[in-house]
N, C-alpha and C positions, 0 to 999 in steps of 0.2 A: 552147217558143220559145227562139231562143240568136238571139245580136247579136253584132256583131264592128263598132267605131267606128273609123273610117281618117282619116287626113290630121291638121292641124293648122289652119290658118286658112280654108279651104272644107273640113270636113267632112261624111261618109257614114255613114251607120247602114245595115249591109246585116243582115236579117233574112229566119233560118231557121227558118219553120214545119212541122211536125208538119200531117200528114192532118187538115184540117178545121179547123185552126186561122188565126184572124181579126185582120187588123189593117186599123186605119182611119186618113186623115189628109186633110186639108182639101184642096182641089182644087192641081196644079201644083208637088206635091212630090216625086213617085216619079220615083226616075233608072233603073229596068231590075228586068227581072223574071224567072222564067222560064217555061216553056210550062204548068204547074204549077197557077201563080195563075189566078185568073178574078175581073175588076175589076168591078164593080157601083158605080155612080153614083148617089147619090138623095140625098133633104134629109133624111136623117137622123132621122125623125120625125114627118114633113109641114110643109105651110108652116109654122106657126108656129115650130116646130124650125128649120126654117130660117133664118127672119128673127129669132128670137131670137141664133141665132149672128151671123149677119152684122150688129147692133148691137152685137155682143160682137168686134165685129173682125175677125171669122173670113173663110169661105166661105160659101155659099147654102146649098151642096154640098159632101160628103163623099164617101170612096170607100170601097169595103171591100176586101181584098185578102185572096181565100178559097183555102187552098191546096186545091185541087178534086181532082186527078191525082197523086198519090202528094205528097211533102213539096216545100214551096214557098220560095222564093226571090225577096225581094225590097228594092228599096234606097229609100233616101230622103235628099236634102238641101235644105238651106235656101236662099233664094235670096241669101243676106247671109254677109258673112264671119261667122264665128261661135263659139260651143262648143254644141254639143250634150251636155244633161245628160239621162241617163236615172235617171228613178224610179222604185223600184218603191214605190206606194203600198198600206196595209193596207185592208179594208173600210172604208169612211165616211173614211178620210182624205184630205185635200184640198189643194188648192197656189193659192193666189193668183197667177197671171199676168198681164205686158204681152199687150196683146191679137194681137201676133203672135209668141206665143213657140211655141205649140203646132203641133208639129210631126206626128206619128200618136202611135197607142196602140193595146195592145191594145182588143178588141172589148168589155173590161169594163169600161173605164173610161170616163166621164161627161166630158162636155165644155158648158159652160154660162155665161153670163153671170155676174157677179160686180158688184153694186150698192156704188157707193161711199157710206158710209155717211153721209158728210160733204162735204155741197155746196161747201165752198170747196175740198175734195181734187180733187173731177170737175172744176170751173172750173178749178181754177192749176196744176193739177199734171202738166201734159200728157199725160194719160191719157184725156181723156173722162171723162162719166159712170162709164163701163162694163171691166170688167176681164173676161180670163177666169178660168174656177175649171175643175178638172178632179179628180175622186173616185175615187180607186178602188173595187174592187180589181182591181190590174195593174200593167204596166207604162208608161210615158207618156215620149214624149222630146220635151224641150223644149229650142227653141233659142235662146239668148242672143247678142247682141252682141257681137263684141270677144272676150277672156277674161275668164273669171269670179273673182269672189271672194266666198266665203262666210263669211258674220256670225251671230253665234248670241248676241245681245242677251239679257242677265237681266230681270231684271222691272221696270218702269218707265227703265230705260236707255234713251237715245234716241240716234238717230244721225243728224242733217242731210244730205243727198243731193241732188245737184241730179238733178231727179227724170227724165230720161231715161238715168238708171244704174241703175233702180231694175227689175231683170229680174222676180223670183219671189219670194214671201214665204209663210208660213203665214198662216191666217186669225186666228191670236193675235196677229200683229203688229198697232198701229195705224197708221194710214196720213193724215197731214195734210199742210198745209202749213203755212210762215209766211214773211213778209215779210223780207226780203235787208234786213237792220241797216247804216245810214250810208248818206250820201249820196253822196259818191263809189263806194262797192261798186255801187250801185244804177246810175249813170251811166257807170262807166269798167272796173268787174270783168268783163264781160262774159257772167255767170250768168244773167243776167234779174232778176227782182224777186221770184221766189219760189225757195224751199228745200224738198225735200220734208221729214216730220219721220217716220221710223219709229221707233215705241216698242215693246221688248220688253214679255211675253216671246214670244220664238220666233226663228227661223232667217229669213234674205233673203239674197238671190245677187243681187251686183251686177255690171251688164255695163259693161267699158270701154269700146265703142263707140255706143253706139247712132245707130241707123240716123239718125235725122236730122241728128246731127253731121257721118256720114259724106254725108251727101246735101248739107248745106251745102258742107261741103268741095269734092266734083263741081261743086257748084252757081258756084263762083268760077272754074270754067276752061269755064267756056258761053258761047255767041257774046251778045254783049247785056245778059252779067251786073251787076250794080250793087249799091253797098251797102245799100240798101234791099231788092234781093233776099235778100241771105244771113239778112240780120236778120230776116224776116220767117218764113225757115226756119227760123231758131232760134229764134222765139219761139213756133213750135209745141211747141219741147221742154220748154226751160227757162219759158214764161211771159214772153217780153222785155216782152209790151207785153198789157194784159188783151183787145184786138181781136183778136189773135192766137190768144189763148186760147180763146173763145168759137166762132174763126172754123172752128179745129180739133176744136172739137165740134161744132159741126153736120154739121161734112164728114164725120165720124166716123156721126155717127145717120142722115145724110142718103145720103150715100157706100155705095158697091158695096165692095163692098169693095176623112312621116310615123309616128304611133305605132299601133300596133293592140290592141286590147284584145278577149278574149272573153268573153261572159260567158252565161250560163243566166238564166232568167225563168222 
């Protein structure tokens, strides 16, 4: 497999498979292909496959993208401005993800829920319960927010996040929350009322935009907008108000859901 990453703020991962070789990615991501592929649609597993994903944020359904007809060609982009980071992961190794980070992967790698260890992390942290986890061995491209910035935390170091920056972590990182310090921070900062808390040791990649900032935003030039709209948005991310937080997890459990680089895989 060989990849070639285009653009800057809407990018493309275009990928060049070998005879027989397999990539897969959650439904409504592939931008073009060539006569080559042959797409296959299914739940990845059978139902339970399925609706374990789709509580994990995902799709129902997956796709496989089999290059059938001599070597295959195929692209794929995010529906959000963004970075696309590609990993190549070893055997058993594994990547803590926001639940719309994962974009395709190779056919080796593991795509699965990720249980928050710590019920006040699922509650406040605007994540839901449920994170994704994804294993190798292979390739995985995962898409972040905004642009990225990577942190490599020693051991008990912690670093406070308002937690809709919080893209992808190892599974060594710890993941909490805690409570926004002072009264005015709480009333007039405009973070909401929780902090997310990651403790080394291990690697996190954080995103400059994430999607509900940027949907607030949209959200202030719609016919009928109001302050209590915007706020309500953003307290999906950050936690403004614990209704909000709650209200975002069920919708979450309940709920459907340039430069150019080459490189070898």
């Amino acid at each position: 497999m060989k990849y070639q990453l285009s653009g800057t703020v809407m990018q493309t991962v275009e990928i060049d498979l070998e005879p027989g070789e397999v990539m897969y990615s959650q439904t409504n991501c592939m931008c073009w292909m060539n006569d080559a592929i042959d797409m296959t649609t299914h739940t990845g597993g059978g139902l339970f496959a399925g609706l374990k994903r789709s509580l994990g944020g995902g799709s129902f359904f997956v796709t496989d993208f089999t290059a059938q007809r001599g070597k295959g060609h195929v692209a794929f982009a995010p529906r959000f401005p963004g970075t696309i980071m590609p990993v190549t992961l070893e055997a058993g190794q594994s990547l803590i993800c926001r639940k719309e980070t994962f974009l395709c992967a190779q056919k080796s790698v593991t795509l699965e829920i990720a249980w928050q260890q710590r019920l006040g992390a699922g509650f406040f942290g605007g994540q839901g319960f449920i994170l994704q986890k994804v294993t190798g061995p292979g390739t995985v491209f995962l898409d972040l927010s905004g642009e990225v910035v990577e942190r490599t935390l020693a051991a008990g170091e912690r670093l406070l996040v308002h937690a809709g920056h919080v893209g992808l972590m190892e599974p060594s990182i710890g993941f909490d929350i805690q409570m926004m310090k002072g009264f005015r921070n709480i009333l007039f900062g405009g973070e909401g009322l929780f902090l997310a808390t990651l403790t080394g040791p291990g690697k996190v990649a954080l995103q400059s935009m994430p999607i509900m900032n940027l949907a607030e935003e949209i959200g202030r030039y719609l016919p009928g907008n109001n302050e209590n709209t915007s706020s309500a948005i953003r307290g999906g991310v950050g936690g403004a108000v614990a209704a909000t937080a709650v209200g975002g997890i069920l919708g979450s459990i309940l709920g459907g859901g340039g430069n150019s680089d080459d490189n070898d895989a």
